[in-house]
VMD Tcl script that builds the backbone (N, CA, C; Angstrom):
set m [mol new atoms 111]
animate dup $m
set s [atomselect $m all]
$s set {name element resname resid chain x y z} {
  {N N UNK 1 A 0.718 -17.328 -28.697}
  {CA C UNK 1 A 1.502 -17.201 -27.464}
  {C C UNK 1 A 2.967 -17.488 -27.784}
  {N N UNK 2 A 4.168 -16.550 -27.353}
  {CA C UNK 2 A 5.072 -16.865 -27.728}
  {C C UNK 2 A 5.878 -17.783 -26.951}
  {N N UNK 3 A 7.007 -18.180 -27.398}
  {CA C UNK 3 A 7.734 -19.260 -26.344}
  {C C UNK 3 A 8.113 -18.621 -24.858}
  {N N UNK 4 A 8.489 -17.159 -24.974}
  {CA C UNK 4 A 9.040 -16.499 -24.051}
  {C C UNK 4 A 7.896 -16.541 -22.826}
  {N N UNK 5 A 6.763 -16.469 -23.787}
  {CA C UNK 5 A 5.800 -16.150 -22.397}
  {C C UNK 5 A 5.592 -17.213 -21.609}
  {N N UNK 6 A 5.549 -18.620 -22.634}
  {CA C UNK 6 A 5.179 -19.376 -21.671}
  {C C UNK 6 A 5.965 -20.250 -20.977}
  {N N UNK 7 A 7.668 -19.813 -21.032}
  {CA C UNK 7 A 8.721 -20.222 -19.874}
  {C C UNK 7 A 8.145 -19.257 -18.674}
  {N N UNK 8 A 8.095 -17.415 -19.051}
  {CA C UNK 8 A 7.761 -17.287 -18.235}
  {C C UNK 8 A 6.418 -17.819 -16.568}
  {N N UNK 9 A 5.635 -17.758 -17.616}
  {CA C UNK 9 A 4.534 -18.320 -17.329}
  {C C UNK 9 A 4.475 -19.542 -16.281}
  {N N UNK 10 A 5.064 -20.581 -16.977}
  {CA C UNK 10 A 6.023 -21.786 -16.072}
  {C C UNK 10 A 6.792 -20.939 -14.849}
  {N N UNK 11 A 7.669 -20.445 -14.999}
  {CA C UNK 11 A 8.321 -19.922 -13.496}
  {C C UNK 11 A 7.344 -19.211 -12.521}
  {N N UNK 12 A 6.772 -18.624 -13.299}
  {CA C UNK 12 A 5.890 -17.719 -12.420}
  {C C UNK 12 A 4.818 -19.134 -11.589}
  {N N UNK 13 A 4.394 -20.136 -12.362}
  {CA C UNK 13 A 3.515 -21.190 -11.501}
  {C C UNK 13 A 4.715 -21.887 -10.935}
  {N N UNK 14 A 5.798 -22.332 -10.930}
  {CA C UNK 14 A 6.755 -22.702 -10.289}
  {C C UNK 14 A 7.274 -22.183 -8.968}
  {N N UNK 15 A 7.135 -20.763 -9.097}
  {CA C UNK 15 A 7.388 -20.058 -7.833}
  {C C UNK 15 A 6.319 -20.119 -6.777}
  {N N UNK 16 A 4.986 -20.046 -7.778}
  {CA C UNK 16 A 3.796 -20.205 -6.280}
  {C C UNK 16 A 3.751 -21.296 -6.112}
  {N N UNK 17 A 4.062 -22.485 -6.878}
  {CA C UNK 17 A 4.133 -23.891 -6.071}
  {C C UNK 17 A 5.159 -23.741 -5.061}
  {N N UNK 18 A 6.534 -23.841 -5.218}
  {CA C UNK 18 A 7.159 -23.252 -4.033}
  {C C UNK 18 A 6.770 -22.307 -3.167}
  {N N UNK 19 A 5.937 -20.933 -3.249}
  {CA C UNK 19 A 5.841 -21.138 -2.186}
  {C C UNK 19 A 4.753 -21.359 -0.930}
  {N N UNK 20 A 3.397 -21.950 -1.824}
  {CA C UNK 20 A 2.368 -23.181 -0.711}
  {C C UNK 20 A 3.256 -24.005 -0.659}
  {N N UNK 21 A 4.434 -24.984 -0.717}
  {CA C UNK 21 A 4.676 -25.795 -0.438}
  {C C UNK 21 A 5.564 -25.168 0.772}
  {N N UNK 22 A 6.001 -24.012 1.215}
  {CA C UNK 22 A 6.882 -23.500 2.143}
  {C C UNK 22 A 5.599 -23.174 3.113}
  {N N UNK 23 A 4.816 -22.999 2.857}
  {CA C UNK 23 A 3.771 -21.943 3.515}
  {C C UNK 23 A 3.317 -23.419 4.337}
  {N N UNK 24 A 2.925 -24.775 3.358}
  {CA C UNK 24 A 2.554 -25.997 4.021}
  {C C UNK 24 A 3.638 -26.827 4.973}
  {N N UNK 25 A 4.611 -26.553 4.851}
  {CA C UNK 25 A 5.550 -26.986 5.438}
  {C C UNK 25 A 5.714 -26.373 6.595}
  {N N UNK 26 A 5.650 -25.281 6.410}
  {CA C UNK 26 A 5.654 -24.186 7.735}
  {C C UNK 26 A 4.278 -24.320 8.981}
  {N N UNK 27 A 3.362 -25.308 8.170}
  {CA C UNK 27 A 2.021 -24.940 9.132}
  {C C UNK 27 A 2.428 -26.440 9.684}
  {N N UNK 28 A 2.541 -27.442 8.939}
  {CA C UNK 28 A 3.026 -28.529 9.409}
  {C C UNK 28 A 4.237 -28.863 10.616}
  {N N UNK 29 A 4.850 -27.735 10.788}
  {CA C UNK 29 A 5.763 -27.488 11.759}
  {C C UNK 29 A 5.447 -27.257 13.088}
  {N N UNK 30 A 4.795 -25.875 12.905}
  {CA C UNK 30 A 3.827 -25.246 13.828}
  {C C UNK 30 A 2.835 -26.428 14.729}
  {N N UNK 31 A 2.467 -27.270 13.386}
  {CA C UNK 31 A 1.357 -28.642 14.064}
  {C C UNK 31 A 1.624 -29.316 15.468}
  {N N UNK 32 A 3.326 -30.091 14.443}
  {CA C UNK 32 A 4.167 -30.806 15.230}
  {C C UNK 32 A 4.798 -30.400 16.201}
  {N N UNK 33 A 5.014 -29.164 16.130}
  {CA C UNK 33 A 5.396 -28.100 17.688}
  {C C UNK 33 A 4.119 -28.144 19.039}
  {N N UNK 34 A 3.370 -28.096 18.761}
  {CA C UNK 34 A 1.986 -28.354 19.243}
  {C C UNK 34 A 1.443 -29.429 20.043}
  {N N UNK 35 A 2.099 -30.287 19.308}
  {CA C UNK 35 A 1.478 -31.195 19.920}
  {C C UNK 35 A 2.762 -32.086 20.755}
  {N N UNK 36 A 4.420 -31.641 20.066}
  {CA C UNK 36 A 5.169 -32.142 21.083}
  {C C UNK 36 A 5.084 -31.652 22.673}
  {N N UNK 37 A 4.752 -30.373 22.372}
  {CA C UNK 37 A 4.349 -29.561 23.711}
  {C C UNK 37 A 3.278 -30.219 24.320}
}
mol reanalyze $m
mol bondsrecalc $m
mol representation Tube
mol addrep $m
């Protein structure tokens, strides 16, 4: 495996951690909207 691939590799799991962590943040919002209502 070369080095290149596995920076890539890293960004590419970097990006889907960002974005469940947007996706969780976003439902967590929605929650708290919910229930201020």
């Amino acid at each position: 495996v070369s080095r290149k691939h596995t920076v890539v590799g890293l960004i590419l799991i970097f990006l889907a951690n960002v974005n469940q962590t947007e996706e969780a943040l976003a439902e967590m919002q929605g929650l708290f909207a919910k229930l201020h209502l």
